[in-house]
C-alpha positions in Angstrom: 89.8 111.4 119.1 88.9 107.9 119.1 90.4 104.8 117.3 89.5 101.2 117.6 92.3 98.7 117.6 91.8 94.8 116.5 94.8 92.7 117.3 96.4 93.8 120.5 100.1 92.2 120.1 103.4 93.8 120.2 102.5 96.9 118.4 98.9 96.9 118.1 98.5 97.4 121.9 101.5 99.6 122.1 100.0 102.2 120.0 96.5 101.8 121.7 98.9 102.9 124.5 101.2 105.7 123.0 97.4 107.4 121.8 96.2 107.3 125.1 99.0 108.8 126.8 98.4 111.7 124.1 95.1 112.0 125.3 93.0 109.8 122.6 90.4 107.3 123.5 90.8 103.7 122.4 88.4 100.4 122.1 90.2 97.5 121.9 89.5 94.3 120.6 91.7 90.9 120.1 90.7 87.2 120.4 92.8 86.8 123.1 90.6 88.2 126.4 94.0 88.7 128.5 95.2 91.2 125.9 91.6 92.8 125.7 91.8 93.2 129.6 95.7 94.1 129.5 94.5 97.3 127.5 91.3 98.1 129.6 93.3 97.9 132.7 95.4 100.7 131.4 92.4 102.8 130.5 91.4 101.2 127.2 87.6 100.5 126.6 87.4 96.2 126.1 85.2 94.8 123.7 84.3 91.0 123.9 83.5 90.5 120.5 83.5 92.0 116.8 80.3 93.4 116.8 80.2 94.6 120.8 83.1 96.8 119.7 81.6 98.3 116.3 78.7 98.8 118.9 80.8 100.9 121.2 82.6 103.2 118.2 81.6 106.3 117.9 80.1 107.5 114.3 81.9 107.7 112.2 83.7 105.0 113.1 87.6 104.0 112.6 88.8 100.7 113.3 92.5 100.1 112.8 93.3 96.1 111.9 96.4 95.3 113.2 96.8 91.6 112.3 99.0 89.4 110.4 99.2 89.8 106.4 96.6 87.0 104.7 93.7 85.5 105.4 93.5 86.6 109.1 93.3 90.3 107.8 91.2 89.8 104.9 88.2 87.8 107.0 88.6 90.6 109.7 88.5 93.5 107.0 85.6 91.8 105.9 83.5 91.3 109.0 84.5 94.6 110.0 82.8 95.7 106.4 79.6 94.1 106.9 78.9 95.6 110.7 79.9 99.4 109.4 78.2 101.8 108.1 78.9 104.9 105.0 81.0 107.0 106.1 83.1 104.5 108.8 86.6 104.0 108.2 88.7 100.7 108.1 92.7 101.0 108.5 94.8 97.8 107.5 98.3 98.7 109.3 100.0 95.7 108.8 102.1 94.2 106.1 99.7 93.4 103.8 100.2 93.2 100.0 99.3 96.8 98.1 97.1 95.1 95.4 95.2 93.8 97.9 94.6 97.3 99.4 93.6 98.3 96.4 91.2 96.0 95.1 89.9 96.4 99.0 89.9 99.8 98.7 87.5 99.3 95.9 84.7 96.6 97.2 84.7 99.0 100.5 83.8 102.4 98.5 81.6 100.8 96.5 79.7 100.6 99.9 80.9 103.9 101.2 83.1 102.8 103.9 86.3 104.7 103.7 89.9 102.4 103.7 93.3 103.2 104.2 96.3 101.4 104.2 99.2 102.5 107.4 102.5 100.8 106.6 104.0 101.2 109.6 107.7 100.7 111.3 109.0 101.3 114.5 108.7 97.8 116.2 108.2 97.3 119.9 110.5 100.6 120.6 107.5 102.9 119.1 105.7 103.5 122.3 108.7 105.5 123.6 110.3 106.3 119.7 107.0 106.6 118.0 106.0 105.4 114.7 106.9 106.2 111.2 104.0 105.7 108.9 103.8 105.3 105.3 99.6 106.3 104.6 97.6 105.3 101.3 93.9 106.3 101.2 91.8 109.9 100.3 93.2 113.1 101.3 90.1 114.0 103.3 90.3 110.9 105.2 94.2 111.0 106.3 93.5 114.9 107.1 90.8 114.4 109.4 92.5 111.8 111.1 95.5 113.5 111.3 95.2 113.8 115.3 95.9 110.3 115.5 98.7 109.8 113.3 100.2 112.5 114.4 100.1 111.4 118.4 101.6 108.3 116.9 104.5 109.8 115.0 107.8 110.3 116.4 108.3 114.0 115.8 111.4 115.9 114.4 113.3 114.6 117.1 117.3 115.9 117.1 117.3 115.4 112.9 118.7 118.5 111.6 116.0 119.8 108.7 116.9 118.9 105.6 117.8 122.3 103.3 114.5 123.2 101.1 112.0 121.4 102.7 110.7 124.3 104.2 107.4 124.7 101.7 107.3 120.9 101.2 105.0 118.9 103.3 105.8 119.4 107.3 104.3 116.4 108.2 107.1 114.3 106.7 109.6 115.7 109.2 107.1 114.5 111.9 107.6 111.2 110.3 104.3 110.0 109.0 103.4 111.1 105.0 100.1 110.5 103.0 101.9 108.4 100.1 99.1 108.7 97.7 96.2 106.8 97.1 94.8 103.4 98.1 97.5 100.7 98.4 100.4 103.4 98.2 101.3 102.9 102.0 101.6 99.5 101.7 103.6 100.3 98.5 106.4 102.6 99.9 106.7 100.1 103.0 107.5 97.0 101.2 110.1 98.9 99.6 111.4 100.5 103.2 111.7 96.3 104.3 113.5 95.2 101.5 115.8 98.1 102.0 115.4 97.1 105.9 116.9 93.7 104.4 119.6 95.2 102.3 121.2 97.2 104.9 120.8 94.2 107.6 122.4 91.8 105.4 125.2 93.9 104.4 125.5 94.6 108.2 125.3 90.7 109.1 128.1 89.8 106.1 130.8 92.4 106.9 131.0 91.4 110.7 131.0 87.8 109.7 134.0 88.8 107.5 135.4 90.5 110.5 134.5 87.8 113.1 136.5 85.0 110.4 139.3 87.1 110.0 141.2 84.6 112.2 140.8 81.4 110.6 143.4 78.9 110.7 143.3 79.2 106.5 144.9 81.9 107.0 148.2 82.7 106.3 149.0 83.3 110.0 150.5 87.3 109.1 147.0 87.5 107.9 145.5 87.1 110.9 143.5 89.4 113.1 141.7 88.7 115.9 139.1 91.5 115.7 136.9 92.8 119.1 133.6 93.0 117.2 131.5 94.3 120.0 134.8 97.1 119.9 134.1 97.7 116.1 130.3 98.0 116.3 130.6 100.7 118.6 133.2 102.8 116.9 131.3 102.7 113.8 128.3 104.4 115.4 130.3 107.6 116.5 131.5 109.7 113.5 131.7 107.1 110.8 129.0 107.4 107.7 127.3 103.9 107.8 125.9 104.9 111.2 121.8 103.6 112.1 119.3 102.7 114.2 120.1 99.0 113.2 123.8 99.4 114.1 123.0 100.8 117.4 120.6 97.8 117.8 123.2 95.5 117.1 126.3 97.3 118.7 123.9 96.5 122.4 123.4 92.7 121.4 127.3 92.4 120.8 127.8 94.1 123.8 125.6 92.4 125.9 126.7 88.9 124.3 129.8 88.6 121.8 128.9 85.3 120.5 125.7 85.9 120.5 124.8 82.4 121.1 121.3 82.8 121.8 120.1 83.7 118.7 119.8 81.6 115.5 119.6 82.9 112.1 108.0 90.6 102.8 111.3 90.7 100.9 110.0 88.7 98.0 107.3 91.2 96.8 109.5 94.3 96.6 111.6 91.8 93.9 108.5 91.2 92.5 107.8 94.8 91.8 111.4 95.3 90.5 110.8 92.6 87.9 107.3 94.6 87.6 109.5 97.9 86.8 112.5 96.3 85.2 114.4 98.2 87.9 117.7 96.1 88.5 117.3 95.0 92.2 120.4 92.9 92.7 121.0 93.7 96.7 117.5 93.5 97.4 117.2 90.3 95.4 120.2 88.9 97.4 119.1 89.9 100.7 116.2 88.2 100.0 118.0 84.9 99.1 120.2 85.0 101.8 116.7 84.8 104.0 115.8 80.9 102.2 119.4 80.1 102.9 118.9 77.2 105.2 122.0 75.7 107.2 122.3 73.4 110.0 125.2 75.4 111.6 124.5 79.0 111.6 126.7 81.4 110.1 127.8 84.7 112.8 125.8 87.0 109.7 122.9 85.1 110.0 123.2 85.2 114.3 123.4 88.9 113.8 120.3 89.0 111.6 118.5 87.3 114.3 120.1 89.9 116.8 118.5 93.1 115.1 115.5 91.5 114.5 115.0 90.5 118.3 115.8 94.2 118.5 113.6 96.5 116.6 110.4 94.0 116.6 111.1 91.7 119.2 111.2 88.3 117.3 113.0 85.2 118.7 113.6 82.9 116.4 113.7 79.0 117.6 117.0 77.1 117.1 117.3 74.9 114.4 116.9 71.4 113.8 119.8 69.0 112.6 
């Protein structure tokens, strides 16, 4: 099957990459031409502009926006809009808000161009790991596309199967589900971040408990003089807060104890809490502890840094003062 791909960074290109190892075609498009010829190089077809590459899609077409949330998405959504045709479909897989999905959604089936909204995780480790994806849009659009997403999904993997699932939806243990309609995807991954946020912080505060444990305020019987890198590592083998972001974080400590070389979406899953009246108060917090700013960094907000480096490959510059 073939997908087109605009915006060709860390994961965009990546899964232009994983579908083409499982035997998909691609055309790629991005503003920058090295990344364009990066992914043609490896088998990709390279468009040199917006309409070149809606030229060179198949009908029906589907052209998966992989940009930045705001205004960079929205004016490429709507370019792509006005060189497609009925019956061509637009996917927004990046981290865009779900109301804007929806009123998309809307304006694009009013014209009979088909939209669905991919939230999708698995960072610059989903070429090898694949990716798990959260899908909003019409039934009959996610199922004939199914080939795609699942090429891009990571597969049942060594996860036991969960008791009772067995005349539930078998996709889900693939690890990509059609959430519902237009804007659910979006939806259920803002959510999955500001758990992602939750868990890191609560990770990131305990080992900067640990790591402080030997502070001269203390009472020196109190003292303990903790191997974090040691503890990290134990807790992934047997223990029941075990995860993907432990692991992730158990290498950097490894690698670098101190981690001196690393500095330290939430907001609209509280928003929807407030929405619901669902109490949110770890999500909230996580969320507060990201506008905490310091001129020393705390050890939680290094490891914060350290898993984020991790899963999406962000560095985040030093700070000033």
């Amino acid at each position: 099957m073939q997908l087109g791909m605009i915006g060709l960074g860390r994961m965009g290109g990546n899964i232009v990459r994983r579908l083409m190892k499982h035997g998909h075609t691609a055309v790629v498009y991005d503003k920058d031409a090295k990344a364009v010829a990066a992914l043609a190089a490896d088998g990709a077809t390279g468009a040199k502009a917006l309409e070149d590459f809606v030229a060179r899609l198949a009908k029906p077409r589907t052209a998966w926006v992989m940009l930045p949330a705001g205004k960079i998405t929205e004016a490429t959504i709507e370019a792509l809009a006005d060189a497609m045709e009925a019956g061509d479909v637009i996917i927004d897989g990046g981290n865009s808000f779900w109301q804007d999905d929806v009123r998309r959604g809307k304006a694009l089936k009013a014209r009979g161009i088909h939209y669905l909204d991919v939230g999708t995780s698995g960072g610059i480790w989903g070429i090898e790991r694949g990716y798990c994806m959260m899908i909003g849009g019409e039934k009959a659009v996610v199922d004939r596309l199914d080939p795609i997403f699942s090429a891009l999904a990571p597969g049942t993997g060594d996860i036991a199967r969960t008791p009772g699932r067995e005349r539930r939806d078998a996709r889900v243990e693939q690890g990509y589900i059609h959430a519902g309609p237009v804007g659910a995807g979006h939806f259920v991954k803002m959510i999955h971040n500001g758990i992602e946020y939750g868990l890191m912080q609560a990770y990131a505060e305990g080992f900067d408990i640990l790591r402080n444990a030997n502070i001269e305020a203390l009472p020196a019987e109190h003292r303990f003089d903790f191997d974090i890198a040691d503890i990290a590592e134990v807790w992934r083998r047997g223990s029941v807060i075990p995860s993907w972001l432990l692991d992730l974080t158990a290498t950097a400590l490894a690698e670098n104890p101190a981690l001196e070389n690393y500095s330290g979406e939430g907001r609209w899953t509280v928003n929807a809490a407030v929405d619901e009246a669902v109490p949110a108060e770890v999500l909230t917090a996580a969320l507060f502890a990201r506008f905490r700013s310091r001129k020393q960094h705390t050890f939680a907000e290094k490891i914060l840094s350290a898993m984020r480096a991790g899963f999406g490959g962000h560095r985040e510059p030093p700070k000033k003062g």
